[in-house]
C-alpha positions as semicolon CSV with decimal commas, in nm:
position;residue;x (nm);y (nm);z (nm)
1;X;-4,173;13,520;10,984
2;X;-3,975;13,808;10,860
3;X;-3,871;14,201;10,979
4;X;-3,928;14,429;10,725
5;X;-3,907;14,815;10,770
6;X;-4,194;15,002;10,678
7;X;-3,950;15,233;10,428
8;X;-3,846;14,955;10,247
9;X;-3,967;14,947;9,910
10;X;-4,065;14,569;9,755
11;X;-4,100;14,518;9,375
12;X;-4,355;14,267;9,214
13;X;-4,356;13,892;9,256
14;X;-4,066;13,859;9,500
15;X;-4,007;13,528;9,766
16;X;-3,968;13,634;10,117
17;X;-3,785;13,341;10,299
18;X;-3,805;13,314;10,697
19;X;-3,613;13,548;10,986
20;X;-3,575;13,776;10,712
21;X;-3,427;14,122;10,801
22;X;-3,512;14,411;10,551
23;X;-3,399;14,735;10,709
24;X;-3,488;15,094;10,683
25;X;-3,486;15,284;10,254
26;X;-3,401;14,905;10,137
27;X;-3,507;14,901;9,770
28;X;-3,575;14,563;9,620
29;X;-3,704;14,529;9,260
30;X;-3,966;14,263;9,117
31;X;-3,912;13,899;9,050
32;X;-3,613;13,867;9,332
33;X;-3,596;13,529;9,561
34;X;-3,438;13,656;9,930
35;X;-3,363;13,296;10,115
36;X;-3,395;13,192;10,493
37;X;-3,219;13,439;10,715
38;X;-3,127;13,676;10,478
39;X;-2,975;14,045;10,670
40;X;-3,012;14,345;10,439
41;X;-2,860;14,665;10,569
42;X;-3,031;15,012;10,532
43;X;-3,031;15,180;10,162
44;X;-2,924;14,904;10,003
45;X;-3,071;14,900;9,615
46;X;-3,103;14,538;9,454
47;X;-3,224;14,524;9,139
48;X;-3,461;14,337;8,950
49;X;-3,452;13,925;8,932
50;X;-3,215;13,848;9,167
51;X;-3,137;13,554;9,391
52;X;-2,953;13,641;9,714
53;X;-2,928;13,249;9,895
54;X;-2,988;13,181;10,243
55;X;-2,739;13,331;10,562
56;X;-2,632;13,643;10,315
57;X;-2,573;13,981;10,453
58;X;-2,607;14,277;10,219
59;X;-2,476;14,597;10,336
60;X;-2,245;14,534;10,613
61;X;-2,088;14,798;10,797
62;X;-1,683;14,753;10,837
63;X;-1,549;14,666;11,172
64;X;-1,178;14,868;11,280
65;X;-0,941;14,716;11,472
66;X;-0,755;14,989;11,723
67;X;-0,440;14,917;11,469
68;X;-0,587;14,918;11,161
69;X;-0,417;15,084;10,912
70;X;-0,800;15,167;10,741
71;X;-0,867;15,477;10,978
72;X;-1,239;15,622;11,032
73;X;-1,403;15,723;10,718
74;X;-1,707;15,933;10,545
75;X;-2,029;15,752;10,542
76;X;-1,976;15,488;10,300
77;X;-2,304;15,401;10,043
78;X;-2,532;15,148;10,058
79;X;-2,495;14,829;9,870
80;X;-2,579;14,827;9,490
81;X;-2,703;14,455;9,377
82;X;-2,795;14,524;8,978
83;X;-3,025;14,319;8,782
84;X;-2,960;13,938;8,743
85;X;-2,740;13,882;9,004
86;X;-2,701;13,570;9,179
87;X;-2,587;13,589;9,589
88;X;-2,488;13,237;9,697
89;X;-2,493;13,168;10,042
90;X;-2,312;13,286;10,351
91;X;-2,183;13,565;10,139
92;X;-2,119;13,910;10,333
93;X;-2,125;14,203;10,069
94;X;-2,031;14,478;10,309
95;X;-2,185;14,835;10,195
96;X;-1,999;15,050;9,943
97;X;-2,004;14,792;9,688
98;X;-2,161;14,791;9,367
99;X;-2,170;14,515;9,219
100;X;-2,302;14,516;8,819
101;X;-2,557;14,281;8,601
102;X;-2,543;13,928;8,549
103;X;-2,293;13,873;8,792
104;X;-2,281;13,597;9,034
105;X;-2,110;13,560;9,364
106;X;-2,062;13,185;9,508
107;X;-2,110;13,046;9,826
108;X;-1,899;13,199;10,131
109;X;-1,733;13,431;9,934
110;X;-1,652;13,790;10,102
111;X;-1,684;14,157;9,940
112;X;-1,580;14,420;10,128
113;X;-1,630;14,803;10,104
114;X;-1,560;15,007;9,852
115;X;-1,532;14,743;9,568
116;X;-1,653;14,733;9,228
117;X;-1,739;14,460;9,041
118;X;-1,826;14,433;8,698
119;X;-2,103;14,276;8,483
120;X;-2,146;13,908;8,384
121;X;-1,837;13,851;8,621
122;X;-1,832;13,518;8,806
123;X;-1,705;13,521;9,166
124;X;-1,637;13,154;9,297
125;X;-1,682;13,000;9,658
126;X;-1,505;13,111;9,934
127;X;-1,344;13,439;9,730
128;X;-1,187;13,693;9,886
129;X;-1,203;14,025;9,776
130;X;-1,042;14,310;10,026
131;X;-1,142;14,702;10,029
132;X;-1,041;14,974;9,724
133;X;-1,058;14,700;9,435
134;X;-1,214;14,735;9,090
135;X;-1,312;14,358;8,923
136;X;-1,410;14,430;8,564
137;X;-1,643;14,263;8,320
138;X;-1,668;13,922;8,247
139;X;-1,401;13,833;8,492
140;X;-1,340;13,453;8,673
141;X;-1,199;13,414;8,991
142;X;-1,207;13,077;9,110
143;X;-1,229;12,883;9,452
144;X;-1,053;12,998;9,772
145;X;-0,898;13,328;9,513
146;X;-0,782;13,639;9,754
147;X;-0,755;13,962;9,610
148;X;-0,560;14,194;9,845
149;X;-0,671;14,589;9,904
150;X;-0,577;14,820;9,656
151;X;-0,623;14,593;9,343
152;X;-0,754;14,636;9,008
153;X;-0,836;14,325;8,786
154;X;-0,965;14,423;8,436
155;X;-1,202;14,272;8,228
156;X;-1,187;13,925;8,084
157;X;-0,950;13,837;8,331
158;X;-0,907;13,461;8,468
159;X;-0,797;13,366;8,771
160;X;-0,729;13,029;8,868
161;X;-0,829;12,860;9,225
162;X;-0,621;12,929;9,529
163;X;-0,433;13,229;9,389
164;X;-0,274;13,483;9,644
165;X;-0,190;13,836;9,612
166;X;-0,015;14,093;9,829
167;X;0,011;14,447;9,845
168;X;0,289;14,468;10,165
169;X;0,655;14,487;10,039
170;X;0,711;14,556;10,429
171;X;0,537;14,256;10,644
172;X;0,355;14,512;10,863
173;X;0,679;14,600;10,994
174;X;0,797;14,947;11,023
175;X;0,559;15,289;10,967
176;X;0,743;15,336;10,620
177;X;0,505;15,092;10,472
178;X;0,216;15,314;10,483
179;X;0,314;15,512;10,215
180;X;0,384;15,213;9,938
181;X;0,026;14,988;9,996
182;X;-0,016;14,877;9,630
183;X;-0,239;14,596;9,536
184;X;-0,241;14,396;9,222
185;X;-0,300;14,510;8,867
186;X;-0,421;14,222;8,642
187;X;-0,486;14,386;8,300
188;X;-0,758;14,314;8,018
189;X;-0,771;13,938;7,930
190;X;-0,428;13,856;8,203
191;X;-0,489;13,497;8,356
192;X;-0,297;13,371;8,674
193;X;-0,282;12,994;8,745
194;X;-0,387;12,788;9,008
195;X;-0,180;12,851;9,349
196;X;0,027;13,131;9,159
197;X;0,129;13,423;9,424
198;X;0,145;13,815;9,341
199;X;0,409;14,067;9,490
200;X;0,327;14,354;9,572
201;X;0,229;14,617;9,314
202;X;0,324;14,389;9,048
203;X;0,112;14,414;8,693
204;X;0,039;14,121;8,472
205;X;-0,003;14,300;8,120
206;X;-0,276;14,268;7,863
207;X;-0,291;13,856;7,798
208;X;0,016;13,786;8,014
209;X;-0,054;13,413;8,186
210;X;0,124;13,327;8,510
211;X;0,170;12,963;8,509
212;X;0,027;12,779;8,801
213;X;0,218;12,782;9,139
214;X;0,446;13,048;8,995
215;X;0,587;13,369;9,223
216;X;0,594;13,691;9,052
217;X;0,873;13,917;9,134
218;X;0,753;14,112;8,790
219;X;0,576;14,244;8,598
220;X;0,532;14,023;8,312
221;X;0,457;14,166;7,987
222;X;0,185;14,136;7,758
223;X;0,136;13,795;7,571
224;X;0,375;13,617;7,757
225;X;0,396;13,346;7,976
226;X;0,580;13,341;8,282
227;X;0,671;13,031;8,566
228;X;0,844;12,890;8,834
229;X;0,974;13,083;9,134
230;X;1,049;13,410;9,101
231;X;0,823;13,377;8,799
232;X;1,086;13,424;8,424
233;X;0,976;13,440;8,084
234;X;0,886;13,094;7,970
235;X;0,720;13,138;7,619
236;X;0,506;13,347;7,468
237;X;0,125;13,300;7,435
238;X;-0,020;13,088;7,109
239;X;-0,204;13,330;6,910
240;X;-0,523;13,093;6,945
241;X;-0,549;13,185;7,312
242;X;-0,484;13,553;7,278
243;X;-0,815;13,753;7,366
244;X;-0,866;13,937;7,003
245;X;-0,901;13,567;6,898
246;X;-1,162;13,463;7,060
C-alpha cells in the first residue's frame, strides 16, 4: 500500500516498499529500491539505481523558529538524488540539496537546505550537515560529525568521528554577531581527527591534519600537523600521506 501522485514520473524496474508517499512532479529513474515508509516531497529528481532505506524523507521543507536568525526565503528547489546513491535510513534530506553520484548517506544522518554534496562522497551515521555548505568529492565524514552553516569542505577531505565545528565567535549573544556567521573551511585533502573542535571561520589548508581531540584557534597551514588545545604546530605531514602521493 503506497500514495503515489499521478504526476510523478517512475523509471523501469523500481521496488515500491509499503506507506510509501510519492508526491506531486516527483521524478524517479529505473532500477531504484524506495523502502517501507519512505516520504518524497514534490519535484524532487532521483536518479537512476538508487537505494533510499526505509523512514527517509526526501525533500523536506525547513521549519523557522520566531528567532531564527534564517529569515523567510525564495522558494527553495526540489531535492536532487543523482545516480548511484545510497539513502540509509531515517535520513531527512530537506529540499535544496543536491546531492551528486555514487554518494552514500548513512543511517540517521541529517542534510539540510541548500547543501551540496559531492560525488563518491561518503556521509556516515548520525551526520550532521547544517544549511549553506558545499561537501566536495570523495569526501569522509564519519559517525556523529557536525558541520555547522556556512561551511565548505573540499574534496578528498577526511573527517574523523565526533568532530565539531562552529561558526559563532559571539554565543548568540548580542545583534553584532549577525554580521560575522562564518562556518568552516576544510581545504582539498585537510583531515580533522576524531573529537577535534573548529572555531569559527577557521581554515585547515590543503593536507593540514588536526590531531584528534585538538581545538583550533587557527588556521593551520598546509601540510602540517597541528594538536592539543588551542591546537600549535606539532610536525609536519610525512610525504607518504600527502594527497599528490597517493
Amino acid at each position: 500500500m503506497f500514495c503515489i501522485s499521478d504526476s510523478a514520473t517512475i523509471g523501469e524496474n523500481v521496488i515500491i516498499g509499503n506507506f510509501v508517499v510519492i508526491e506531486d512532479d516527483v521524478q524517479i529513474g529505473d532500477n531504484c529500491i524506495i523502502g517501507h515508509n519512505v516520504v518524497i516531497h514534490k519535484g524532487t529528481k532521483i536518479g537512476n539505481n538508487v537505494r533510499i532505506d526505509d523512514n527517509t524523507v526526501i525533500g523536506k521543507k525547513p521549519m523557522r523558529s520566531v528567532n531564527s536568525i534564517f529569515k523567510d526565503e525564495k522558494e527553495l528547489e526540489a531535492a536532487t538524488i543523482s545516480d548511484g546513491c545510497l539513502i540509509g535510513a531515517g535520513v531527512i534530506i530537506y529540499c535544496g540539496c543536491k546531492i551528486g553520484k555514487d554518494t552514500l548517506i548513512a543511517d540517521l544522518s541529517t542534510v539540510r537546505e541548500n547543501v551540496t554534496i559531492g560525488n563518491k562522497t561518503i556521509i556516515g551515521r548520525g551526520v550532521a550537515i547544517e544549511n549553506f555548505c558545499s561537501i566536495g568529492n570523495s569526501c569522509k565524514l564519519e559517525t556523529n560529525v557536525y558541520i555547522t552553516a556556512y561551511s565548505t569542505i573540499e574534496d578528498n577531505a577526511f573527517i574523523a568521528p565526533g568532530v565539531v565545528t562552529s561558526n559563532d565567535n559571539f554565543a548568540s549573544r548580542s545583534k553584532e554577531r549577525f554580521k560575522h556567521f562564518k562556518g568552516v573551511t576544510v581545504k582539498k585533502g585537510g583531515r580533522i581527527g576524531a573529537q577535534a573542535t573548529i572555531l569559527p571561520g577557521k581554515i585547515i589548508n590543503e593536507d593540514g591534519f588536526v590531531a584528534a581531540g585538538s581545538v583550533v584557534t587557527k588556521d593551520v597551514n598546509s601540510g602540517t600537523i597541528v594538536a592539543g588545545n588551542p591546537a600549535k604546530y606539532f610536525k609536519d605531514v610525512p610525504k607518504e600521506q600527502l594527497l599528490e602521493n597517493q
